[in-house]
N, C-alpha and C positions, 0 to 999 in steps of 0.2 A: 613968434613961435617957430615959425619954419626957420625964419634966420639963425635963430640957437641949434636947431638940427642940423643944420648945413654946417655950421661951425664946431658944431661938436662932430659930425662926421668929419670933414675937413682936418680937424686936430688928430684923428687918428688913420688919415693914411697917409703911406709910403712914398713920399715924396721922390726919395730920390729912384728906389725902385721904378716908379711911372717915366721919372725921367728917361731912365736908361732904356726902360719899353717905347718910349715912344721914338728916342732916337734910334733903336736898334731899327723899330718898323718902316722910319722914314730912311733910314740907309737904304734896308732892302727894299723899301720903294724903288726906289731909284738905282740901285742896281738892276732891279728887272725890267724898269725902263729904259736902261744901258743896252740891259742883253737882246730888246728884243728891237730898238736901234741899229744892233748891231745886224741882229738879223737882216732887216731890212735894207740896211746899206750894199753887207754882202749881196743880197739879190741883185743890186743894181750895178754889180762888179767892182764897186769898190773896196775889195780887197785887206789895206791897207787900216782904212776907218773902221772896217768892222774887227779888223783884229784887234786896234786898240781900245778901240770902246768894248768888247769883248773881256780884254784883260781887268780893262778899270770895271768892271761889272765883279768879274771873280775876287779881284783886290777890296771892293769893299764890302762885297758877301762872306772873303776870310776876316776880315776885319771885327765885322759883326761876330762871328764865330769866336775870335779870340780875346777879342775887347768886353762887347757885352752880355753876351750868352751865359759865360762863370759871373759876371756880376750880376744877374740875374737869376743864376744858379744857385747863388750863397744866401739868397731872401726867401729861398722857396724853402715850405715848410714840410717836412718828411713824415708827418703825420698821417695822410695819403698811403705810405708805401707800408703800413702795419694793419691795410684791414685787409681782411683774410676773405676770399673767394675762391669755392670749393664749385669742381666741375664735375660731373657725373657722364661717363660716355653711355649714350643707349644704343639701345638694337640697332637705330636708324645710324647714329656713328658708327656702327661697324660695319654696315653694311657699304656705308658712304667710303 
């Protein structure tokens, strides 16, 4: 019983979607492990090592940005952006 629910869930998602999420998060893993290598280096006056691991930090944070970001952009469903939320400003917003 369980195993047909896990296969019938399974059949219906996003495969390559999750891929792209999961590699997108383990780049910027490791971009922010970069960045903050880098930090650390610089403190120790290494100059040099922090700039480059610095770069390689931004280089695969644009990467993620141009690589997987639109591919994960094109799966996302717009459905979301048609429900309607009405705000009312009170006394206390105006006073604020």
């Amino acid at each position: 019983m369980a195993a047909s629910l896990v296969a019938k869930w399974w059949a219906g998602v996003d495969k390559r979607g999750w891929k792209a999420f999961g590699l997108g998060m383990a780049a910027l893993g490791l971009a922010l492990l970069l960045a903050l290598y880098s930090a650390a280096v610089a403190q120790m006056g290494e100059t040099r090592l922090a700039a480059i691991m610095a770069a390689l930090s931004l280089l695969i944070a644009g990467w993620v940005g141009v690589k997987i970001v639109p591919a994960l952009a094109k799966r996302t469903a717009l459905r979301w952006l048609s429900v309607e939320i009405r705000f009312r400003l009170t006394r206390e917003g105006w006073v604020y």
